[in-house]
C-alpha positions in Angstrom: -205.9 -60.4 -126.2 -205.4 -61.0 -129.9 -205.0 -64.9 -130.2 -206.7 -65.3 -134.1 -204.3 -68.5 -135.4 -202.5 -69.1 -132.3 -202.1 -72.9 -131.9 -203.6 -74.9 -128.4 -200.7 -77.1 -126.3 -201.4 -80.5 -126.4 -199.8 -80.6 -123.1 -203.5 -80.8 -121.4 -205.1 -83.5 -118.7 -208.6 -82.9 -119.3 -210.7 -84.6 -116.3 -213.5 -82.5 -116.7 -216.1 -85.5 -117.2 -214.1 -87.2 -113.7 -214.3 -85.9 -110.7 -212.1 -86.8 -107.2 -214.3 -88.6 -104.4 -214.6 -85.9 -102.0 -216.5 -85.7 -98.3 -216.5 -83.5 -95.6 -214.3 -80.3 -96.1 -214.6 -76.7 -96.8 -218.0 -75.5 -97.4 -217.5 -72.9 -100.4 -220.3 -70.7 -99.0 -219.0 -69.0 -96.3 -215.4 -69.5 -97.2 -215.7 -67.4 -100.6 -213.6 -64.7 -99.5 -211.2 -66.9 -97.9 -211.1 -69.3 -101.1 -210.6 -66.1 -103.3 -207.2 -65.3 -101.2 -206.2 -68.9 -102.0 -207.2 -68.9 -105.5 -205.7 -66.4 -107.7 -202.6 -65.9 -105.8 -201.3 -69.6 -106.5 -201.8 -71.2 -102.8 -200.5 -74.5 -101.8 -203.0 -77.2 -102.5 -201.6 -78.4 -99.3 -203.0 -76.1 -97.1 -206.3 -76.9 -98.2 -205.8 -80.6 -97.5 -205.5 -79.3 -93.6 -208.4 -77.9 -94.0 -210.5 -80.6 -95.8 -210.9 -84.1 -95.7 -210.7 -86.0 -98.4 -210.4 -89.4 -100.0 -208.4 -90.6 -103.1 -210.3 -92.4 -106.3 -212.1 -90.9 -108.7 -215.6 -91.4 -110.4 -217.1 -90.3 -113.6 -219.4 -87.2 -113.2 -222.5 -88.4 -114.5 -224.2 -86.3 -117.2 -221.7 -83.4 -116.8 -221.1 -82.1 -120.4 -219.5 -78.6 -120.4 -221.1 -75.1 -121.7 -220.2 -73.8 -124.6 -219.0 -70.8 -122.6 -216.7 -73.4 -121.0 -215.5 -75.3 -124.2 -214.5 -71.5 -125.1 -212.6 -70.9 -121.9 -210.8 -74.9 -122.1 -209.3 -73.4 -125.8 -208.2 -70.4 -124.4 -206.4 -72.2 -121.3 -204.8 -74.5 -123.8 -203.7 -71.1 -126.0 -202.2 -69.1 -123.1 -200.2 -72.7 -122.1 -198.8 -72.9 -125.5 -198.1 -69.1 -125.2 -196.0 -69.9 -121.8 -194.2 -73.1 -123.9 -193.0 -70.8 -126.5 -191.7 -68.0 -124.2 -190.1 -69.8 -121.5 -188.2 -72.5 -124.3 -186.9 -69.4 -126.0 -186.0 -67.8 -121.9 -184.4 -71.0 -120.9 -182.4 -71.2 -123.9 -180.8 -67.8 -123.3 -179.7 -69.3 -119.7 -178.4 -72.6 -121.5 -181.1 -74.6 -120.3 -184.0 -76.6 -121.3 -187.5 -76.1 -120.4 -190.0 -78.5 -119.3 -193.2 -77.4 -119.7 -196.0 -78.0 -116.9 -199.0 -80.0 -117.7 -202.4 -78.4 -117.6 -205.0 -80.8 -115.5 -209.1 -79.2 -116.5 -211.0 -80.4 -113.6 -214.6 -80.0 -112.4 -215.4 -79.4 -108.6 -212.5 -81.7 -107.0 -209.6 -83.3 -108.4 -206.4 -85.6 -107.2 -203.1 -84.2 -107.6 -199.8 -85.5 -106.5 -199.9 -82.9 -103.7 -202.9 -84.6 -102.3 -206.9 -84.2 -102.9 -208.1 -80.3 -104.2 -211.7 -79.2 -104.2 -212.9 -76.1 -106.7 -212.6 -73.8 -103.5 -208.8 -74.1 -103.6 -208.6 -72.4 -106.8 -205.6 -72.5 -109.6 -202.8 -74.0 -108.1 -199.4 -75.3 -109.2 -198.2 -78.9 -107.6 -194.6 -79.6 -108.1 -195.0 -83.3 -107.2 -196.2 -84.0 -110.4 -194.9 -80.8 -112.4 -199.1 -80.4 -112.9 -200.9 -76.9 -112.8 -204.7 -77.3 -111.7 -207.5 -75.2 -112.8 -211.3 -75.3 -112.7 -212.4 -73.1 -115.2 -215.2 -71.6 -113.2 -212.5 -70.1 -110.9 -213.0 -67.4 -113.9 -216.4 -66.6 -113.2 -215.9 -66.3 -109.8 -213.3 -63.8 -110.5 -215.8 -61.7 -112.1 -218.9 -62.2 -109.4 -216.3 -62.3 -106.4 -213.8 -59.8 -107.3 -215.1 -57.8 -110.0 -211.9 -59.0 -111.8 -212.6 -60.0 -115.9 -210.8 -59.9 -119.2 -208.8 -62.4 -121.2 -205.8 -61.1 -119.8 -206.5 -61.2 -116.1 -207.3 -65.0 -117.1 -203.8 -65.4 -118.7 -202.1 -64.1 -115.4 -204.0 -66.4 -113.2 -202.3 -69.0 -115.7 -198.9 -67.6 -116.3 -198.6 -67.0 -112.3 -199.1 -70.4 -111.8 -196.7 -71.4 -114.9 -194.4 -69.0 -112.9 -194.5 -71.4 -110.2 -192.9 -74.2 -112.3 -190.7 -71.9 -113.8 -189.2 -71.2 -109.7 -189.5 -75.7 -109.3 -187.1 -75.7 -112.9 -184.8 -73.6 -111.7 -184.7 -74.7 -108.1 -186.1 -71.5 -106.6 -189.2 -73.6 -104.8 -187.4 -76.4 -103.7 -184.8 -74.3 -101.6 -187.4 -71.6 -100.3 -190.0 -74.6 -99.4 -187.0 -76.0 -97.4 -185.8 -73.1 -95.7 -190.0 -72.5 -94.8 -189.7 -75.4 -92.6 -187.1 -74.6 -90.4 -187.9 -71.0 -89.9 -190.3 -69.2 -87.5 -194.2 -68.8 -89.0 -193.4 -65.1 -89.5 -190.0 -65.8 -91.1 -192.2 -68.4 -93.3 -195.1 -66.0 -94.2 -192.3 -63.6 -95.8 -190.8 -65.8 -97.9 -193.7 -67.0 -99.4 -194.6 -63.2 -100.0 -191.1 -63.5 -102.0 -192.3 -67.1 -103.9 -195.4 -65.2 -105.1 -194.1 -62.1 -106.0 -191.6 -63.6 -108.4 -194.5 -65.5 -109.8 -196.5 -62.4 -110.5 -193.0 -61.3 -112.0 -192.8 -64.4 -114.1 -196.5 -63.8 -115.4 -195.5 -60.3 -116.7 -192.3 -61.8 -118.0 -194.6 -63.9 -119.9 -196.3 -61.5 -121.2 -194.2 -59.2 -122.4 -192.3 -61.8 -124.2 -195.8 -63.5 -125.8 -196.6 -59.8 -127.2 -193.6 -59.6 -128.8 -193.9 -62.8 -130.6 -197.5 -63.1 -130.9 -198.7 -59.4 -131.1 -201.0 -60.6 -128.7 -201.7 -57.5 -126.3 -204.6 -55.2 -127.1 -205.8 -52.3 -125.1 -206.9 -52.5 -121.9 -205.4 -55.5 -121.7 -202.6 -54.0 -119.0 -205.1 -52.6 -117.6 -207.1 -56.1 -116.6 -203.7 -57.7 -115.2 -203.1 -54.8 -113.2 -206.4 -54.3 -111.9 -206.6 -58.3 -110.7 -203.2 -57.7 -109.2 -205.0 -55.1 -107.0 -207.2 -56.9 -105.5 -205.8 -60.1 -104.5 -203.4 -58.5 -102.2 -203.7 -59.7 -98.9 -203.9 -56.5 -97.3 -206.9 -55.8 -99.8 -208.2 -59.6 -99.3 -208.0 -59.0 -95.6 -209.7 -55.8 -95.2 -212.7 -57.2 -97.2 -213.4 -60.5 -95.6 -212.7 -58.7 -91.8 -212.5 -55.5 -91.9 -208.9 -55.1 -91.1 -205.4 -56.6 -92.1 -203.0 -58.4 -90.3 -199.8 -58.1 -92.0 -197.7 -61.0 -90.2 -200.3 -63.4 -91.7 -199.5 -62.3 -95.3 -198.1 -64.9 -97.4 -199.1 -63.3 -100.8 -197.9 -60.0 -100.7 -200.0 -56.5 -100.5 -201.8 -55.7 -103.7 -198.8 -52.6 -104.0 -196.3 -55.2 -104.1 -198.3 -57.6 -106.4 -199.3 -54.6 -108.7 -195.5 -53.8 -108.7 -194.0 -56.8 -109.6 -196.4 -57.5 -112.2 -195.6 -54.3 -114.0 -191.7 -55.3 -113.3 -191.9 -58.2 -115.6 -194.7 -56.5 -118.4 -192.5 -53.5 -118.9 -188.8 -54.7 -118.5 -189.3 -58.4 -120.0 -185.8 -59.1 -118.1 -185.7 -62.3 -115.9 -182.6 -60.8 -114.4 -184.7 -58.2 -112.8 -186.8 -60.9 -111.0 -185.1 -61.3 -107.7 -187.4 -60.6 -104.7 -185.2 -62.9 -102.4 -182.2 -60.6 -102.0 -184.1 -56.9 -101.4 -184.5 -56.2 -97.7 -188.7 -57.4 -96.7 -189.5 -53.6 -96.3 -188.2 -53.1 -100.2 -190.2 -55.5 -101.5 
């Protein structure tokens, strides 16, 4: 991505030098695979407190001073934020409203959001309790070691999936879906999930479709990265590597067809009209 002059949102938590007071919990090492399925694909920090335990407070994390490889990756977070300001102000203008942008929280191993305590292992993830997106910024080298997933732009999609999230919390999508999760069946629940993060993969190519035309800010290959991340944090794909096999009643993410699919929706359209992946039969999707 071309992002020479672009300007950094100011919009930022950086908690980098603090870290949450964490025990217990998931081990990362033989959870990778499992954490991966969490961490691109936006999961609920919530499920990860069921599956951690952890205390509130915070301490300062002595003599932790980021890499320069890091410092690099903070500015280019703060760049594709601004980027997701610009477009979605202008998008929510067309519809009459007014957007309120998320606020990006840097944090280093584990963190406290208003969705409870979050650990490095749960990955990018969007908490609508405080209107906060989370990200540890060596969730992007795992992408590369874990997934065989790099490139600016399959960073910027990790972020503009998440933005996507708050985008569906603005205009009410999360809060009705989250509701209707809780009174339906785990299947029933699993499916419209698949429907919350396919329209954030939709959002994320809305996002960029919109940013290039602003910005110039697409180069070659650059399709090419989001696409290829897309493909492989399907759950089917996710599955299959982890066990062997895929259990499609358990997805909550959506197959990497789907994910690829919706992605591409939003990059080449740049319509939010064409977002809907509540009313199209489950089979459609």
């Amino acid at each position: 991505m071309d992002l020479r002059g672009r300007r950094e949102s100011s919009n930022v938590d950086d908690r980098r030098r603090i870290s949450g007071k964490a025990v217990g919990g998931m081990g990362i090492g033989g959870m990778i695979i499992a954490g991966i399925i969490v961490w691109i694909m936006g999961g609920d920090p919530t499920s990860v407190l069921q599956n951690s335990s952890l205390t509130s407070g915070t301490e300062t994390a002595a003599g932790y001073e980021p890499s320069e490889e890091e410092e690099e990756l903070a500015k280019f977070a703060r760049q594709i934020l601004a980027g997701t300001e610009d477009v979605w102000t202008a998008e929510f203008k067309k519809m009459g409203k007014t957007y309120v942008p998320p606020k990006l929280v840097l944090f280093t191993s584990s963190v406290q959001s208003g969705c409870g305590g979050a650990t490095s292992s749960s990955g990018p993830f969007y908490c609508s309790a405080d209107q906060c997106v989370y990200l540890d910024l060596s969730f992007f080298m795992n992408m590369k070691k874990q997934l065989g997933a790099d490139g600016d732009f399959a960073y910027a999609y990790v972020i503009a999936h998440e933005v996507g999230h708050h985008v569906q919390y603005l205009l009410g999508t999360l809060t009705a879906a989250h509701q209707k999760m809780s009174r339906v069946s785990e299947k029933e629940s699993n499916q419209i999930s698949v429907r919350l993060e396919l329209q954030a993969d939709f959002y994320a190519g809305i996002w960029a479709y919109h940013d290039n035309a602003m910005f110039g800010s697409l180069q070659e290959g650059d399709i090419e990265e989001g696409l290829n991340v897309a493909s492989k944090i399907g759950d089917d794909y996710l599955q299959k590597k982890a066990k062997g096999y895929s259990v499609p009643e358990s997805f909550n993410h959506g197959t990497s067809a789907q994910r690829v699919k919706w992605l591409k929706k939003g990059l080449t359209t740049g319509n939010i009209n064409n977002g809907d992946t509540f009313s199209p039969d489950y089979s459609q999707l």
